[in-house]
Structure formats: C-alpha cells, structure tokens
C-alpha positions, 0 to 999 in steps of 0.5 A: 243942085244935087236932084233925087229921082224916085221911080216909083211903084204903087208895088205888089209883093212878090209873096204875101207872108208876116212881113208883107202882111203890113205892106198890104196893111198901109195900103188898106189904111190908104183907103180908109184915109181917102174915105173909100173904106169907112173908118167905123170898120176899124172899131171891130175887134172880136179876137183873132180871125182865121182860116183853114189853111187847106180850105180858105172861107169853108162852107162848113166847118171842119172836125180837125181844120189846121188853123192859120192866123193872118200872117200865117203863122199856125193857131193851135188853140180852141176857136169857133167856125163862122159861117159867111153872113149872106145878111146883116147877122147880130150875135153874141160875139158880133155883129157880122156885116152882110158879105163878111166871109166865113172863118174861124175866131179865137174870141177875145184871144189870140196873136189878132186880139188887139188887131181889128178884124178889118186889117186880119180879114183883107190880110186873109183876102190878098193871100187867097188872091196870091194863092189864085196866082199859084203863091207868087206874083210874077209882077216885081221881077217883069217889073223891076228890070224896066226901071232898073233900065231906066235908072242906067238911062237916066244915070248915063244922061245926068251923072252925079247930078242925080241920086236915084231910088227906088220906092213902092206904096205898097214895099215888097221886101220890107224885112230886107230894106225898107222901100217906103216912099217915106223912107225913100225921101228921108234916105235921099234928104240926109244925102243932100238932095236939093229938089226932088222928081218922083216918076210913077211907073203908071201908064194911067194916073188916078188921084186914088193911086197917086194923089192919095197914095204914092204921093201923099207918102212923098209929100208927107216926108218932105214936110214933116222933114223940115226941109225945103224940098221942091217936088216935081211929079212927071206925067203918066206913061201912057198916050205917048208914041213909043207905048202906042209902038208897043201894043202895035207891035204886040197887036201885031204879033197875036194877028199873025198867029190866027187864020189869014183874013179872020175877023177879031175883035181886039179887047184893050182892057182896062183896070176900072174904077167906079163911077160913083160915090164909094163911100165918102170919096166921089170916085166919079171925079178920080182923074183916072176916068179921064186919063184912061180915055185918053190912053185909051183913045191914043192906042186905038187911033195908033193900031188903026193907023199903023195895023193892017190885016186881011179881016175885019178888026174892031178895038173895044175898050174893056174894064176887069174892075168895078162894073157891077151896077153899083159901080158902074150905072147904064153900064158904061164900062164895057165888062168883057163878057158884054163886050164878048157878046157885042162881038158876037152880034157883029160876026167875029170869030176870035177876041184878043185880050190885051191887058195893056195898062199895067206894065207887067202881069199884076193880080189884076190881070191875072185873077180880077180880069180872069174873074171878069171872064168868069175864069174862078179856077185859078191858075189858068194860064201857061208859062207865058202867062197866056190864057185861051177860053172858048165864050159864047162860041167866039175863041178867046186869048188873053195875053200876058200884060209883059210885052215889049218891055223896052217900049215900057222902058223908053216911055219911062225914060221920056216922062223921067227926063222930062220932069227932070229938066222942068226941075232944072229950068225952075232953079 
C-alpha cells in the first residue's frame, strides 16, 4: 500500500498578476459550474476591458488615463470611457447589467478581445481587493508553515508509506510549479500511489469550497486517469479540543491587555454564506451553515468553561459576507454593525473581533470584514495585522486571523491522521 496525502488549500495567491490571473479564473469558473454565477455572463465579449491603473472604476473619465489590461499588462491604443451602470443600460456597444462598474473598453479589439468581459471584469475586481491589502496577501506565507509542519508530522508517524503534496484550488504560483489539485493527483498516481487522502486545511467545511470545488478537481483526476484510486476525505479542523485551546488562549491574550474588570463583548466572526437560493444553486443547503454552528457553538462553550475575567463577557457570532437582505432574510447572520449595537444596548464598553474561521489573514478578513465594519480606506490595520476603530462609542479591535499557529497545526495533524488510518483499515 503506498498512500498520497494531499493537504489541500482552497489557495490565495500571494500577488495578482498575468499568471495568477488564471488562478482566479478557474475558480471563478467553479462558480459558474455550480450555478452560483450564470453561465449566460460568459456570452459577452465587447473588446478589451480596462482601467485606469491610478484610479480603479473612475467616476469620470481621464484626458490621459494610463490603461491596463486585466493582467495588467499596459494598452496603449484608443479605448472608450464606460461609466458604472447604476440601471440595466442598452447601448451600441452593449447591453451593460445594472451594478457593471466603470471602465475602459477597447471595442472589438485588443489583448481581451476573444476573452469574455465576465473573466477581464472579476480579474479587475480581485486585483482592487489585493491592492486593499496593500498589493500582497499575507495568507500563503502564515499558511504554508502550518502544513509544511504537518507534512514532518505526518512523515515521522508513516515514513515511506506516504507521499505527501501540496495542492491549492486556486494555485498561488502557477508559473513556478503547477499545484492544481489535478495535477497533484496525476504527479502522485505516476509515483505509485495505491489509495488517496485529501485533508482540507478548513476549519469549516462547505459543499461550495469543498464539494464543488477542492473536491471536484481531486475526483475529476482520479477518474479521468483510468485508475482505481480510493479517496478518503478527512474532516474539518474546527469543533475539536486543541482549536477551541487556541482561541482561549488568544481570547485570553486580548483580555489581558484592557482594563481589569471591563465588559466586552467578544465578536467570533465568521466568513458567511447565504442563506438563499443564488442563482441555481439553493445555497440554503450548503452544509457550511450547519457546520459553522457547530464550530461555532463548540468555541463559545469552550471560552465559557475555561475563560474567566472580572467583567462581563458576552461571545456573539458575526458573519463579514453575505448579509445583505437578499442574502440574509430576517437578518439571521448577525452583521458586525447590528451586533456592535446590541452591544451597545447591553452596557459594554469594548468588542474584541476574533476572525477565527481562517487560518491566517486572508482578503476576507482583511478587506470583506473590514467593509463589513464600514472600514472603505484600506489598508488600515498595523504590522500585526490589528485594526482599532471607535463605533457607536464602543472601542473596538480587530485581531489578525494568525494566532497560535501550532494549535492550527495539531488540529490539521489530527483529522490527517485520522483520515489516514481509515484508509489503512478499509484496505
């Protein structure tokens, strides 16, 4: 029996540039597979999109804007200012969907031109968000360690009865060495693998990051490679001892440095998901909902058992994604402005944000969380990725997602072994 393990990423790329650009891309495809994105958005094609490269989605047009395409290369040529359609707007050169943001578009021509504007437009949108984050991620170097860790660990228990890889839906590096999931599996089926374990590095598992997208790549290669290769995927890292051990000790940490006896109200937040039908996918059914309450429920009875302080605590679970009405009826995601004012109405006086579902500081906690807080100036946070505002007269923080690492790493360990050894036993 010779086992592969992949320890998988859904992935964020340190860098948006031309070769990430496809990183991005496949994923954005992902979406549209799983009908969260319509397909009919990959009919249009106008030209080539772009932007100004010193002033993304212009209100108005420049006299001399120095163009970019979406890989960011430079366009030199004539193009035509677009202004963002705040309405459905039908035009000679488009019909232009209500919410489409301003650009540039080199009609019928260009490096785009054969691209659908769908893929050059969310191009456009994740290098904004990277440029929120200063023009780097943070994510894959506070990442990798913990399953470079786990990949010793696991080697040390097993020996050569593993192979173990890496692998990222969306890869970070392409134009170094591709780390696609299917090509991770083909790598490990020409060195002999006979059965297969793939362990997220999730501490919640959804059937939108997972199943249709991690997974789907992983199960895809096996069968289209002819071969018979069992594959066992291990369970979610979240809801298990040693993680509840590290937000205790890091909600213990961010008490110790406010007043003795302050009432706080400690913010757990979470990515979000909706809880509607998007588009044809019934996102209400995503198995994220369930499994972050229950990682969720699991931290909070573990800070309320081993947490004690001279105030008042209060644990709220809070949602930076997805709450808008459409997504999120009778608003039952908590948004961390509502809860801010729930706070409020109970008599504390400091909110400590702990972005525990990721397992570093990812451009969900550090742009879409921001925005949820209604922090638009970006980057706003210091060199440990900590940001402080004042709402509603209560001081808040905002912790970085990269705390006690090594409790990350034992929980990744555990549900690695785990899903290992039911592949031992089932052979």
């Amino acid at each position: 029996m010779k086992i592969g393990v992949i320890l998988m990423d859904h992935g964020e790329p340190p860098v948006y540039n031309e070769h990430t650009y496809y990183s991005f891309r496949d994923f954005a495809t992902c979406l549209i597979e799983m009908g969260f994105i319509p397909r009919f958005v990959l009919r249009f094609d106008k030209g080539t999109i772009l932007q100004d490269k010193n002033n993304l989605y212009a209100s108005k047009p420049s006299p001399n804007p120095d163009l970019i395409d979406t890989k960011l290369h430079s366009y030199n040529s004539p193009a035509k200012y677009v202004a963002e359609a705040k309405r459905l707007r039908i035009t000679l050169d488009g019909i232009y969907p209500k919410g489409t943001k301003a650009h540039y578009l080199a009609k019928k021509t260009g490096p785009g031109y054969g691209e659908p504007d769908f893929y050059e437009n969310y191009g456009f949108e994740i290098h904004h968000r990277w440029q929120m984050m200063g023009g780097q991620s943070p994510f894959y170097s506070q990442t990798q360690p913990q399953k470079e860790e786990v990949a010793r660990k696991l080697k040390k228990k097993y020996g050569d009865e593993i192979l173990v890889r890496y692998a990222y839906g969306i890869d970070p590096f392409p134009q170094k060495a591709v780390r696609t999931p299917h090509r991770v599996v083909n790598e490990l089926i020409r060195e002999g693998i006979t059965h297969l374990a793939v362990v997220e590095h999730f501490s919640v598992i959804s059937d939108s990051m997972s199943t249709h997208h991690t997974r789907k790549h992983v199960i895809h290669a096996v069968e289209t490679s002819g071969e018979n290769i069992p594959i066992e995927f291990a369970d979610q890292l979240g809801a298990r001892e040693v993680f509840n051990e590290g937000i205790v000790l890091k909600v213990k940490e961010e008490l110790e440095q406010l007043p003795q006896d302050t009432d706080v109200a400690l913010f757990l937040s979470n990515h979000g998901f909706p809880l509607t039908r998007v588009g044809k996918y019934d996102t209400s059914q995503d198995c994220y909902h369930e499994n972050v309450m229950r990682v969720y429920e699991s931290a909070k009875k573990s800070i309320e058992e081993n947490v004690l302080w001279g105030g008042d605590i209060e644990v709220f679970q809070v949602f930076g994604q997805f709450t808008e009405e459409k997504y999120n009826p009778r608003g039952q995601m908590l948004t961390p402005i509502k809860a801010i004012e729930n706070a409020v109405k109970r008599g504390f006086s400091h909110v400590v944000d702990i972005p525990y579902e990721f397992p570093g500081d990812s451009v969900d906690v550090l742009v879409k969380l921001r925005n949820a807080y209604g922090v638009e100036s970006l980057p706003d946070w210091n060199e440990r990725y900590e940001t402080r505002l004042k709402k509603k007269g209560i001081d808040v923080k905002i912790t970085s997602a990269n705390f006690y690492p090594e409790h990350w790493i034992e929980s990744y360990f555990e549900v690695a072994v785990e899903a290992i050894e039911r592949v031992r036993c089932t052979s």
